[in-house]
Structures are given as structure tokens and as C-alpha cells.
MIBAMI-313505 format. One line per 10 residues: number of its first residue (from 1); their letters; for each residue x, y, z of C-alpha. Coordinates in Angstrom, 3 decimals, m for minus. Example, Ala and Ser with C-alpha at 12.3 -4.5 7.8 and 13.67 -1.06 7.14 Angstrom:
1 = AS = 12.300 m4.500 7.800  13.670 m1.060 7.140 .
% end
This chain:
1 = XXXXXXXXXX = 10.306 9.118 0.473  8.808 6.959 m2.457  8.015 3.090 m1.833  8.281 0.449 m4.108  12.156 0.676 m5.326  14.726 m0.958 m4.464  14.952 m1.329 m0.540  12.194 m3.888 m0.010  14.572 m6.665 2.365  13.066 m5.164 5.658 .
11 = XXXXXXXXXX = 9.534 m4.714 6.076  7.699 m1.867 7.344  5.262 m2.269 10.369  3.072 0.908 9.374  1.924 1.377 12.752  4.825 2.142 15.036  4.598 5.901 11.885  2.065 6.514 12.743  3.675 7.241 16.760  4.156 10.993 17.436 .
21 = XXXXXXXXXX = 8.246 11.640 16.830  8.360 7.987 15.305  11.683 8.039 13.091  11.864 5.860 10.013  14.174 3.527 11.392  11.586 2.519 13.512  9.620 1.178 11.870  11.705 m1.607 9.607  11.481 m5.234 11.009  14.387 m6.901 11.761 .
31 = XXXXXXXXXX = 14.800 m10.347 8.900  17.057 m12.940 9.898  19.747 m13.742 7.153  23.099 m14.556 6.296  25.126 m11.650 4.745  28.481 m11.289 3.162  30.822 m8.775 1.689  34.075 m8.936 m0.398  36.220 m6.681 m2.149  37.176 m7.429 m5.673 .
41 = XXXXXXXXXX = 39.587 m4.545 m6.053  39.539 m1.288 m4.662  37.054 0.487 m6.148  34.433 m2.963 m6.786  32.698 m4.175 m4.404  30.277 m7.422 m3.976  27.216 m8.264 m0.910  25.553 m11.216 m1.167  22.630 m12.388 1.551  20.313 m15.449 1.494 .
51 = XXXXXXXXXX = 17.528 m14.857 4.037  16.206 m17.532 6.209  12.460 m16.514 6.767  9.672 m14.268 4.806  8.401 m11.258 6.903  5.786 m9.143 5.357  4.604 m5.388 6.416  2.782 m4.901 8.637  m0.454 m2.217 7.623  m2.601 m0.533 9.908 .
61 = XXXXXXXXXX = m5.348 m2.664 11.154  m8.476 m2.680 10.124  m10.673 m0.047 12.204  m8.054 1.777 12.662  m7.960 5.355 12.357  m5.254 5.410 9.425  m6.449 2.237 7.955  m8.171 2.497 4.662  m8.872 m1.169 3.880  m11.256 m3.495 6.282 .
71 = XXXXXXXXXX = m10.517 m6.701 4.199  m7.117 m7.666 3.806  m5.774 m6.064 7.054  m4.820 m7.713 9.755  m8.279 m8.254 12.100  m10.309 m8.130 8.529  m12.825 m11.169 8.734  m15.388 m10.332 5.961  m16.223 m8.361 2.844  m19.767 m6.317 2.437 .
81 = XXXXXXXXXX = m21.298 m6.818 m1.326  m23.764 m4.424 m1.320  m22.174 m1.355 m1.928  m22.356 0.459 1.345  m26.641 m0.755 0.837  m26.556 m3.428 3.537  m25.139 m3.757 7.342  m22.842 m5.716 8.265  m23.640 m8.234 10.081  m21.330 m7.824 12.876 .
91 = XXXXXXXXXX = m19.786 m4.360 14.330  m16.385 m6.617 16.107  m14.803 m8.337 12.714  m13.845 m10.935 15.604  m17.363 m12.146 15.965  m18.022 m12.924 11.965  m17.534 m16.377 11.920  m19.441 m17.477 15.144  m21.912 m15.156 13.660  m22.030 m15.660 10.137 .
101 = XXXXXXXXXX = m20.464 m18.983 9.648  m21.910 m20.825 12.487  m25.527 m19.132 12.313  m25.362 m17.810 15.672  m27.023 m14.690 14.610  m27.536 m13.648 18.213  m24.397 m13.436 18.885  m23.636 m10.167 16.772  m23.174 m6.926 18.336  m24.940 m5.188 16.046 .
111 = XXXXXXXXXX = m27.443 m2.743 16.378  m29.766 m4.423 14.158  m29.814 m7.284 16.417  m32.894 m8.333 16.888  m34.587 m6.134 13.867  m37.006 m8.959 12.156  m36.774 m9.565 8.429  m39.575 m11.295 6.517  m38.178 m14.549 4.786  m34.957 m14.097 7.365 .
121 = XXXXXXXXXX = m35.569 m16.122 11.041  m31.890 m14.077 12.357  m33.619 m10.881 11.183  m31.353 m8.126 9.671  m28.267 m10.103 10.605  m29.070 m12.794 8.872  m29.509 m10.747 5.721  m26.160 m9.014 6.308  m24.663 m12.654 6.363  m26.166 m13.655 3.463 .
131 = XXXXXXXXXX = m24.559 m10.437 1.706  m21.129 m11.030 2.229  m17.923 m12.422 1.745  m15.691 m14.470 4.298  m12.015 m14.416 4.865  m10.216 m17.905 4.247  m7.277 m18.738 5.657  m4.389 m16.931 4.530  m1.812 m18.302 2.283  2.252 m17.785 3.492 .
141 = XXXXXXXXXX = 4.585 m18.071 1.401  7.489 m20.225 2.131  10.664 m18.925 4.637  13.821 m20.397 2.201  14.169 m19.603 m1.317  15.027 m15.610 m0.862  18.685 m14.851 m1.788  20.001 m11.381 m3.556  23.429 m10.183 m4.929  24.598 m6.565 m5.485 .
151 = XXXXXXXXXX = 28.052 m5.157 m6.702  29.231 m1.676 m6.036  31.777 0.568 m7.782  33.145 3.651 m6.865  34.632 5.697 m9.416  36.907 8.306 m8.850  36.736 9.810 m12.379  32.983 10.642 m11.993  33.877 12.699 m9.319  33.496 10.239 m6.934 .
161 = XXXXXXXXXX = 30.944 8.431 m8.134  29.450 4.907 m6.661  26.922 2.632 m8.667  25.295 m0.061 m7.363  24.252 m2.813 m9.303  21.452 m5.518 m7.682  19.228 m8.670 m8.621  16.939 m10.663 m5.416  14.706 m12.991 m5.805  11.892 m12.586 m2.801 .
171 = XXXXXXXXXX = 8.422 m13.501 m1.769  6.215 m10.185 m1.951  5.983 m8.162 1.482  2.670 m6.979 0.480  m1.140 m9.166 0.621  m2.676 m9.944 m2.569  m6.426 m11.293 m2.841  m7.455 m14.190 m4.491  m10.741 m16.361 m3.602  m13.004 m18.943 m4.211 .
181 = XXXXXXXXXX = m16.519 m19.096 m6.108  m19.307 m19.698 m3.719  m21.152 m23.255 m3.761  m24.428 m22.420 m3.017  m27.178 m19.554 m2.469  m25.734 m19.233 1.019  m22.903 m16.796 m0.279  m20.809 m17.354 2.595  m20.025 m20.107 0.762  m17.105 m18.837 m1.210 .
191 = XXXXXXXXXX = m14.552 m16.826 m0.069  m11.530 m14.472 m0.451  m8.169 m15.148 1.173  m4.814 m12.896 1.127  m1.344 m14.761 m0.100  2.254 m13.807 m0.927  3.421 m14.786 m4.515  6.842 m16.195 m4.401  10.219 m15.770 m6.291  9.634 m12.255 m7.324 .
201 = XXXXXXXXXX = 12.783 m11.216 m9.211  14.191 m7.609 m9.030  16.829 m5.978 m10.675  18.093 m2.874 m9.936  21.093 0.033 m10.502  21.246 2.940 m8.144  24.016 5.789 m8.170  25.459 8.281 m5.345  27.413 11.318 m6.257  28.112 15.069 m5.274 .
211 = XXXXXXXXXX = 27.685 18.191 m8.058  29.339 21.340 m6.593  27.337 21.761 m2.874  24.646 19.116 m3.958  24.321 15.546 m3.045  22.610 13.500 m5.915  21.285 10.437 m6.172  18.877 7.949 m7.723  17.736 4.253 m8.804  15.960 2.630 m11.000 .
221 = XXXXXXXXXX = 14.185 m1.037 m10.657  12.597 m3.858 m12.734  10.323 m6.505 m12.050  9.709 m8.949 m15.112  6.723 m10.404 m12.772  5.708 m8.021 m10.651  2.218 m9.374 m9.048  m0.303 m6.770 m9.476  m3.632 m6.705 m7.497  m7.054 m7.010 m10.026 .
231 = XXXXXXXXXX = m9.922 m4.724 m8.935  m11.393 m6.375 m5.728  m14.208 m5.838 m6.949  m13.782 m7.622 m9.921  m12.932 m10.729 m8.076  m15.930 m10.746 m5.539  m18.448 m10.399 m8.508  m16.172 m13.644 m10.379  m16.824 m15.180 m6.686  m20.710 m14.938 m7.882 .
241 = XXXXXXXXXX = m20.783 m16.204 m11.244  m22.054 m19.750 m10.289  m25.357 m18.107 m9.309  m25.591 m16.918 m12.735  m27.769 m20.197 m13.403  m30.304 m18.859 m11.453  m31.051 m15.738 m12.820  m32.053 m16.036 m16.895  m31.948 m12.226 m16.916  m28.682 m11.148 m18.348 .
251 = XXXXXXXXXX = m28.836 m7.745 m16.729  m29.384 m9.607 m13.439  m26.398 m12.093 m13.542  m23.214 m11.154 m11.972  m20.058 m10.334 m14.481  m16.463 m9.829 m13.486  m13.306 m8.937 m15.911  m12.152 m12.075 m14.612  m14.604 m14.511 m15.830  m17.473 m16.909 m15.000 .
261 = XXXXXXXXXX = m16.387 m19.776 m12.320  m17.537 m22.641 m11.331  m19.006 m23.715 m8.242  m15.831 m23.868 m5.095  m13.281 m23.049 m8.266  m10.130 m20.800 m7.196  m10.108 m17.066 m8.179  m6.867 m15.509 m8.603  m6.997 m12.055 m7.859  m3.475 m11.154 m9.018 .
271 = XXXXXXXXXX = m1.738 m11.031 m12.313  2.070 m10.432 m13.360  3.328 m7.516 m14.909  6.409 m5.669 m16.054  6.895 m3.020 m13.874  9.747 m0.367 m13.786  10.120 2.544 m11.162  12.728 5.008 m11.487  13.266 7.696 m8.244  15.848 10.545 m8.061 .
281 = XXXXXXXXXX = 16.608 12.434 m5.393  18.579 15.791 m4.246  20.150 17.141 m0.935  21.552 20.564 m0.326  22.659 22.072 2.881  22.561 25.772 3.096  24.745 27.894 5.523  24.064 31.510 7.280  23.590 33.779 5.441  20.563 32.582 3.755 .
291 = XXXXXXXXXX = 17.383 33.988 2.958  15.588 32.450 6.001  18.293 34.006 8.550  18.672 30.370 9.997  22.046 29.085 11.036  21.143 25.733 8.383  18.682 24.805 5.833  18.401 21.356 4.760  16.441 20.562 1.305  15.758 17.201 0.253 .
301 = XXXXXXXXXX = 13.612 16.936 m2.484  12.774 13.643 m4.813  10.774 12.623 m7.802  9.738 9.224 m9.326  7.428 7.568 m11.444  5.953 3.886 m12.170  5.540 2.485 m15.117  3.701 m0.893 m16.280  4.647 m1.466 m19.798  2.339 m4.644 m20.255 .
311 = XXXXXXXXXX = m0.746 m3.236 m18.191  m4.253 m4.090 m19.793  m6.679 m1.511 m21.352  m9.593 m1.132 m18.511  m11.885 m2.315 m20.715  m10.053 m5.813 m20.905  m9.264 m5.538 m16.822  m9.212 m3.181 m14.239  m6.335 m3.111 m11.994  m7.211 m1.728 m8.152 .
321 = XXXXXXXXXX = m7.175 1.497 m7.260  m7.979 3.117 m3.642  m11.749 4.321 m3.852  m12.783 2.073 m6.626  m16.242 0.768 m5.679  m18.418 m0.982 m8.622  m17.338 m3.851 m11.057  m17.162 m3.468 m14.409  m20.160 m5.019 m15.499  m22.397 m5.632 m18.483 .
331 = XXXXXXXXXX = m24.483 m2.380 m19.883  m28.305 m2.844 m19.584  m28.974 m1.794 m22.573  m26.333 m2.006 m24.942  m24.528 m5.115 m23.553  m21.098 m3.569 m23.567  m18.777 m4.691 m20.651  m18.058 m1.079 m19.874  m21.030 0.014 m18.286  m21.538 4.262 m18.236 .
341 = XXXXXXXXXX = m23.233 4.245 m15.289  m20.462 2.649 m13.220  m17.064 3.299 m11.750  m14.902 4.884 m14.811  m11.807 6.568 m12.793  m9.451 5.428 m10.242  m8.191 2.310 m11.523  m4.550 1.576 m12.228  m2.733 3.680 m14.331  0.591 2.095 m16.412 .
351 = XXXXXXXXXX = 2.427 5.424 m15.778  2.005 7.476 m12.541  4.706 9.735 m10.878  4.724 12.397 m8.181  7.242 13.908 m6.090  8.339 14.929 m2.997  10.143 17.888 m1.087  11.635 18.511 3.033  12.506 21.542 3.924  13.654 22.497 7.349 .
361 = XXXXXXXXXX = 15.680 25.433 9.131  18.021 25.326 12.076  17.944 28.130 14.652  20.709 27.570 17.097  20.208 29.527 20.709  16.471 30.937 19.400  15.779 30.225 22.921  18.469 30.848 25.566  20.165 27.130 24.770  17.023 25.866 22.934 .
371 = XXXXXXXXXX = 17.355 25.319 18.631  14.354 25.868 16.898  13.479 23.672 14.154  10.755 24.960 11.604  10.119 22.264 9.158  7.601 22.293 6.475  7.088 18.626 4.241  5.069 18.199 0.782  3.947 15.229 m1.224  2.700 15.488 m4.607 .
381 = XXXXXXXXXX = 1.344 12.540 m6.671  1.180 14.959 m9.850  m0.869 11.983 m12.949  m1.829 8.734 m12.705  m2.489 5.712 m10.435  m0.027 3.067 m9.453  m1.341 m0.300 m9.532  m1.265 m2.025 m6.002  m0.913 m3.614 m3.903  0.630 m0.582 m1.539 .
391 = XXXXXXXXXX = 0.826 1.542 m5.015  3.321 4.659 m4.432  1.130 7.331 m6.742  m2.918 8.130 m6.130  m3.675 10.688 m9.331  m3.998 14.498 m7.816  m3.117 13.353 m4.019  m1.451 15.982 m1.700  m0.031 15.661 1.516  1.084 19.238 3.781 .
401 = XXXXXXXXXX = 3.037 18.389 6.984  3.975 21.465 8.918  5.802 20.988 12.348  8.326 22.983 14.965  10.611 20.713 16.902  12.982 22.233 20.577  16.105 20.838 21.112  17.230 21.700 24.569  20.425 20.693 25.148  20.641 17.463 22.700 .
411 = XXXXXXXXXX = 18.773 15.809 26.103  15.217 16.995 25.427  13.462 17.284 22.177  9.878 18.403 21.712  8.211 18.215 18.681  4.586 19.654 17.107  2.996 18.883 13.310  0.077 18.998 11.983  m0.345 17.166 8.180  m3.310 17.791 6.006 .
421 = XXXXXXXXXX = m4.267 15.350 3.069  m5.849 16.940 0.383  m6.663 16.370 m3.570  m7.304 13.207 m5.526  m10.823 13.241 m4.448  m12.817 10.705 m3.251  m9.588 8.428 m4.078  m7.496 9.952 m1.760  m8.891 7.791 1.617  m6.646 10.054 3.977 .
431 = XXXXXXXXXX = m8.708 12.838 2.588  m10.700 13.048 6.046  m7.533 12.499 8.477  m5.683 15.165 8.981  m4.253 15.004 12.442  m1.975 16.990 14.891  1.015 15.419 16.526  3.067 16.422 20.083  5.740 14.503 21.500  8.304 14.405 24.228 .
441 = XXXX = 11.952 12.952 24.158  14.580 12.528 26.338  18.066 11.282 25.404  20.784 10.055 27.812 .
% end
């Protein structure tokens, strides 16, 4: 249930989830590499792989109804900076460059197309232009250079015990932002631009085993340089600096966590951290004879938590959270970086955890030859923010998935759920899309 562990060789295109009946296996993409296994003696095991291209996962893309970032996703073309205060220039992310970076201002399919603008000759979508951000090119990492061992024991003395034991070295599966300081007034000028850092080293131990009727297992992995995502934010308002010259007004200038720039220099948006996650997780199948009169009940239930040991104080830099919307700049009056009147929650935590729990009951023949199966799901990110990108925890965020699923002869399966996202606040961006799901399969 919880992301960001161990299992991170096969990508995950986040779309084909979101499918009514989707499984899990689904969704991985395939990666081509060479794999290998050997064993040492009977109980030890050893897999080794090298893989032979970089695939990254795949998020929802932007506009869509799931998809909680417009930027970075795949069809992002621009970002707004003025805090939900201006239109953007351009409704179709598509259009944004013929628009913006061409000047073919009537060529947007805006509705303010055509709205006139003293000092701007494209009118309102000029102005929009001028107040944002475009997308460079994005930066891939290299295909060779991935590679992993792992060695597995199985010990009969722990009651049948297996560890597993793991380092890889891989390029990350998730976008980071960096960017570029603008060159001139025209702030299309600079830009921002998604890349994967490279040679990310993970170790890892994991262990399987059985205690009377329950299945028990867990993991727990280490990143020495684990590339953490500064507040975006942060890094358009460092993308501003060079204007600074232009406005003698401290108050006025622009300030970012990151630093002042210099005209066209490279932002990096990304920083490498320590980071240790730890997950643990339960089974138990229950027979008849249980309180819920079904013929089965299968628990799962699983808990984890994250844990950046070298993670800044906000007030040095604040790491990206979802919802986070204002830069941490100077104080008007005072001249403190932390400014009171600005975003102060939401950011990065260095320790979040949360859990999660599956229930769901088996009624063989409920229906002449139909099973009924009642299953109710619940996610729980209990304290604290984990630093992205793709961060597992969001502080106070809930998730309820209730469904029914017909089995009719193994052949056809139907299957109904509704999930409701609630708590975290306004940083919980699901918060609003709760949904209802129906499918129909047929096996043969």
C-alpha cells in the first residue's frame, strides 16, 4: 500500500488506477533488463539485474481529473506567478508557446482574447504571458548505468523465516524541477524544466514470516542521496532575482530560500538528503465462524513512516509540500525571511507516517451461484509531510473506499466503490474528488 520503499524497478503509469476494476499489476511498466539468480547453498540465495533503459512513472496528466499538478505533468507547458491573481494566457497548455513564446497572442483560446489592456497591444493575454513561467525541455537521464544486487536467506530456525538483503543504484522514476533565471523584463525569459537525477543508491533489508495464523512482514530502506524536491515556489521566485536591480524597494524585490541568480544562471530545484522509510505489514485470513457470518475474511493492514534525518529547518529551506502556495519571503516590516503573513504549514516534514488497513468478506452462494464480496479500504496519513517528489504521507489525509464486487461463476465479475478523500485540509488536493466506480469482467 505505501510508496517509496523498496520496489521502485518498475514504474507505475498512474493512469491505467485510475480504470474502474484496474488491478495493481496493471499498472507497472514493463523495463527491459538482464536478470540472474544463483543459489549459494540451500537456504542463501543471490539476484542480480543490470537494466538496459530508464523508464519513469507515468502521473496523471495535467487537466486531468485526478491530476493535482499542471506543471511538471506530462502536457504541462507553463507556470502562473501570480497566485491564482492573473489568467493564464492560454486555456489548451498545447498552444503556450505559439502563444506566449512566439507573440501570437491571437492565437490563445482564451476567453480574455481580445479584452484590451492599457500599456499591453495583445490585451489580457499578453499580460498573462508576461506573468508566467515556461517549460524547457526536459532533461533524461541516461538508459545504462542502473544495476542492483539482493541476497535472500531462509531460515528455518525463525520459523521459517526469509530476509532479503538489497543495494541498486538507479536514475529516479519521479520529475524533479530545476530552472533558469530569466534574462530580461520579458519573464518568459527564464524557465523551469523537469529532470531525473542519476545513480541514486538504495539499500534495503526486508523480512517474510508466519506467527501462529498471521502472515508478517516488513522492510526497511536507505537512501544516502535521496533527491528531494525544494518548494516550487521557492525556485520560481530565485527564477526572478535578476529583476531585483530594478526595483530599489526591498519589500518589492523578489526573495527565494534558494538565493539571488544571475541573469540565464541554472536553478536547481532539488537537493540530496538522507532518507529512511521503514513499512510493516500484516495478513490474517479468518474462517466461518466469524463475527461477520462470511465464509472468509481477509485483513491486511500496514503501517510506515519516513524519515529525513538531514532535512533543513523551514526557516533555512522549505521542502514542497502539496498545497503550498507563497514563497518564503522577506517580512515588510521586520526584514525576517519568515514572513507571518505567508504560507507557514504544509511543507516537508523530516518524519511523517500513516497507515493503512483492507478488509473484505467472502459470501459464497449469497446469490444462487453468485459470491458476494463486501470490502471496505482505509488510508490514514496520521503526522507529518513527506518531502516529494510523489511523497507517501500528506499530515491529517484520509482516504474511505467502500465497494461490493459479484462473482458469478469465476466467468463474470462485477464490481461497485465509491472512495471519499477527506482531512489534511486544503493540502489534501483529492479533497474535492471523491468518485464512484462500476465495472464489468469477463474471464475465459
Amino acid at each position: 500500500f505505501i510508496q517509496g520503499g523498496i520496489n521502485v524497478i518498475n514504474p507505475v503509469d498512474v493512469s491505467r488506477l485510475r480504470v474502474a476494476g484496474a488491478e495493481l499489476k496493471e499498472a507497472f511498466e514493463g523495463v527491459n533488463m538482464l536478470w540472474g539468480s544463483i543459489d549459494l547453498t540451500p537456504s542463501l540465495s543471490m539476484e542480480a539485474l543490470y537494466m538496459f533503459e530508464h523508464r519513469e512513472i507515468i502521473p496523471d496528466p495535467a487537466g486531468a481529473y485526478f491530476s493535482t499538478n499542471d506543471i511538471a505533468t506530462p502536457g504541462g507547458s507553463h507556470a502562473m506567478l501570480g497566485f491564482g491573481i492573473v489568467d493564464s494566457p492560454v486555456i489548451n497548455p498545447d498552444l503556450y508557446n505559439e502563444v506566449c513564446i512566439n507573440k501570437n497572442f491571437g492565437a490563445s483560446d482564451s476567453p480574455n482574447l481580445g479584452l484590451p489592456l492599457p500599456g499591453y497591444p495583445g490585451g489580457v493575454v499578453q499580460f498573462g504571458c508576461e506573468q508566467s513561467f515556461p517549460r524547457g525541455e526536459t532533461i533524461e537521464p541516461k538508459n545504462s548505468g542502473q544495476y542492483g544486487v539482493a541476497l535472500r536467506y531462509f531460515s528455518e530456525k525463525l520459523n521459517g523465516t526469509e530476509f532479503g538483503f538489497y543495494f541498486l543504484n538507479y536514475h529516479s522514476r519521479l520529475p524533479l524541477i530545476s530552472g533558469a533565471a530569466v534574462t530580461s523584463t520579458d519573464l518568459t525569459s527564464g524557465s523551469y524544466y523537469t529532470e531525473y537525477p542519476e545513480d541514486i543508491n538504495l539499500w534495503g533489508v526486508s523480512f517474510n514470516s508466519n506467527i501462529g495464523t498471521w502472515a508478517l512482514s516488513g522492510e526497511v530502506s536507505y537512501r544516502p542521496k535521496a533527491p528531494l524536491q525544494a518548494d516550487d515556489v521557492e525556485l520560481l521566485f530565485g527564477g526572478l532575482t535578476p529583476l531585483n536591480v530594478l526595483f530599489p524597494a526591498h519589500a518589492l524585490q523578489f526573495h527565494s530560500q534558494l538565493g539571488d541568480f544571475e541573469a540565464g544562471e541554472p536553478i536547481k530545484g532539488w537537493n540530496e538528503h538522507k532518507s529512511w522509510q521503514a513499512q510493516a505489514t500484516t495478513t490474517k485470513l479468518f474462517g466461518p465462524n466469524n463475527f461477520l457470518k462470511a465464509n472468509q475474511i481477509a485483513f491486511v493492514a500496514e503501517a510506515g513512516f519516513n524519515y529525513v534525518s538531514d532535512l533543513p529547518d523551514q526557516k533555512v529551506l522549505r521542502y514542497n509540500g502539496p498545497g503550498t502556495d507563497t514563497g518564503g519571503g522577506y517580512d515588510f516590516l521586520t526584514g525576517d525571511l519568515r514572513n507571518p503573513e505567508t504560507e507557514t504549514a504544509g511543507f516537508a516534514d523530516d518524519f511523517s507516517w500513516g497507515y493503512r488497513m483492507l478488509v473484505r468478506a467472502t459470501y459464497n452462494d449469497a446469490i444462487g451461484p453468485v459470491t458476494m464480496l463486501p470490502r471496505i479500504a482505509w488510508a490514514h496519513d496520521v503526522s507529518g509531510t513527506t518531502p516529494g517528489p510523489g511523497g507517501s504521507f500528506v499530515d491529517g489525509r484520509k482516504t474511505l473506499t467502500l465497494g461490493l464486487g459479484f462473482n458469478y461463476l469465476e466467468e463474470w465479475v462485477f464490481d461497485l466503490a465509491y472512495t471519499s478523500y477527506m482531512g489534511g485540509g486544503r493540502y489534501n488536493l483529492l479533497y474535492d474528488r471523491d468518485f464512484f466506480s462500476a465495472s464489468v469482467r469477463y474471464s475465459f
